[in-house]
N, C-alpha and C positions, 0 to 999 in steps of 0.2 A: 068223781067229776070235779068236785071243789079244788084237788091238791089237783090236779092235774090244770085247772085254771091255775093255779097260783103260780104252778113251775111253766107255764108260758108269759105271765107278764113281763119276766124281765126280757125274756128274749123279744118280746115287743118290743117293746121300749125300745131297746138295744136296736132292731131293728128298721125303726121309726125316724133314729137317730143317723143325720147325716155320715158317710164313712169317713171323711175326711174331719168332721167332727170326734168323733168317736177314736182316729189315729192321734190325732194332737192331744190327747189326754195321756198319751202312751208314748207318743216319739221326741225323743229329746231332739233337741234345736241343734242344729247345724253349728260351725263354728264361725260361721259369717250372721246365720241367725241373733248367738250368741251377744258376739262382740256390737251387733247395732243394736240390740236390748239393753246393754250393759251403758252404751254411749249416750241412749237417747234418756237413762236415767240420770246419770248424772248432769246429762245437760237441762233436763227438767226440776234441776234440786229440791224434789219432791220427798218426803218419806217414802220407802220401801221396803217392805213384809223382809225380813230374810229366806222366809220360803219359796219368795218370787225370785232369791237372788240367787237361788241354793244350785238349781238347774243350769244356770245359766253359766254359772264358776263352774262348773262340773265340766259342760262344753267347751270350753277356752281354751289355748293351746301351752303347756309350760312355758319356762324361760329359766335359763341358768340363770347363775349367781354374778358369772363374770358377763353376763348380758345386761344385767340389771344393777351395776355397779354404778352411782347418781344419787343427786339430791331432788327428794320428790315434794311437792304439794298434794296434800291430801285433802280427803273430803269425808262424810261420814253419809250416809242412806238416810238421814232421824231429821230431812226439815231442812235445816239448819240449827239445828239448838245451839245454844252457846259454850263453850269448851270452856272447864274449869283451868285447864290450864293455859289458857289458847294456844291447842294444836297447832302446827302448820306442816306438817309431814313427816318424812322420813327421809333417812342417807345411809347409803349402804356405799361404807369406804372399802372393804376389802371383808373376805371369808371373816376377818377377827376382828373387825371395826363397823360394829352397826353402830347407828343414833335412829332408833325407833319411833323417839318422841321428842322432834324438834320443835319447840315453842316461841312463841312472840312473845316481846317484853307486852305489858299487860300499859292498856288505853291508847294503843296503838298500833294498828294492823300491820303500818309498813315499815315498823323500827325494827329490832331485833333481833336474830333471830338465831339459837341458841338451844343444846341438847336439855333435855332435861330429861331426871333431874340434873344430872350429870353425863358426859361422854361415857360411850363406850360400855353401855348395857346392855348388850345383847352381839348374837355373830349371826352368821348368815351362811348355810351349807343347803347342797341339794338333797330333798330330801324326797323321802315316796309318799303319795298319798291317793289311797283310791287306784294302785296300780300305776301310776303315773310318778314320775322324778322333778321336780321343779325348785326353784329357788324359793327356801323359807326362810322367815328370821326366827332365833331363838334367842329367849331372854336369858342372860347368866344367872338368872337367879330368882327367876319364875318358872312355872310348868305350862308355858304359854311359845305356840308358837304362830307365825305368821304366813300363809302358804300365798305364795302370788302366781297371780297367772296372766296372758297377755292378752289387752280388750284393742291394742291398736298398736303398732308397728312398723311405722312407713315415713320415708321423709325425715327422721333425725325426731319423730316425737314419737314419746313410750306413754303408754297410756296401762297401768297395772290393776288388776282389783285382788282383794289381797282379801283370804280368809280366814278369823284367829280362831284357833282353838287352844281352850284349856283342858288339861288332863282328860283330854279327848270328846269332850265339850266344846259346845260353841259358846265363845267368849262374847264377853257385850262390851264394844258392838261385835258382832258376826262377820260383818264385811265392809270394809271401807275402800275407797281406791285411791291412786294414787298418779300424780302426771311430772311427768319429768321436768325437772325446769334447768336452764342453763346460768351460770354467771350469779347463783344465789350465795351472796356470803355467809357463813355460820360462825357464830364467834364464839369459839370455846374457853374464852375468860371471862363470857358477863355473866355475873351473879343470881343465881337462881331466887328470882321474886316470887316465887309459890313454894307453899311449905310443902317438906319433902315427902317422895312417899314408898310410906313400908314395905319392902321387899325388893328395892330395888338398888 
């Protein structure tokens, strides 16, 4: 009698538990779902768990290479902490001309803005992941790469969230996203003010 209470509680529980409650722990979010969970965090520039963002990047729809061909502003899920090298996005010039880690000159947000450490570290090819084709970036010379996928698409604005993995690992950060901006100069002569870094 005791084991036959035990092997009914959970079906209580389970039971007890509203159904629409109990499918939301199971049914992945729609791609409209997706994409307004995706927007309203970034617009909340709030930290976010990567395992709240995990699902979310999973629903979103790909994007080629030659769709996402631009210079982006990026952002990072952690708050806002401060960037060692102050990030400011990415440009994806062509299949064999990525700049992954474009930076601002340092004590000033709206000066500079500039690959580092240097141009042309990385390419950008479509690639599979989870069954699906999307445009990634890859490092020449890391085991890192970038999967992005689409959180907004309408009107002439791209709105990317981008997931890194290392050697099949989640890289830190995990997920960053990225917003298309027009008319942004990058100057590939000014002098890299952060000391450089290995393996790149």
């Amino acid at each position: 009698m005791y084991l036959a209470t035990l092997l009914t509680l959970p079906l209580l529980a389970s039971a007890s538990m509203p159904l629409r409650a109990r499918m939301a722990d199971t049914t992945p979010p729609t791609v409209a779902a997706a994409q307004a969970a995706v927007q309203a965090h970034i617009s909340s520039g709030k930290a976010v768990a990567p395992a709240t963002l995990a699902p979310l990047w999973s629903a979103l729809p790909p994007i080629r290479v030659s769709e996402a061909i631009g210079t982006y502003q990026g952002g990072l899920f952690d708050g806002g902490a401060p960037s060692a090298i102050n990030w400011f996005g990415k440009q994806i010039i062509s299949e064999t001309s990525v700049n992954p880690l474009l930076s601002r000159a340092p004590g000033n947000q709206s000066s500079t803005v500039f690959p580092y450490p240097r141009a042309d570290i990385a390419q950008a090819r479509n690639v599979e992941i989870d069954g699906v084709v999307t445009a990634t970036i890859m490092y020449n010379r890391l085991p890192l790469l970038d999967y992005l996928k689409v959180v907004k698409k309408e009107g002439g604005e791209l709105v990317l969230l981008g997931r890194s993995d290392l050697l099949g690992k989640a890289a830190v950060p995990a997920y960053f996203y990225l917003k298309k901006v027009e008319g942004q100069k990058v100057d590939f002569t000014f002098k890299n003010p952060y000391p450089n870094t290995t393996g790149f």
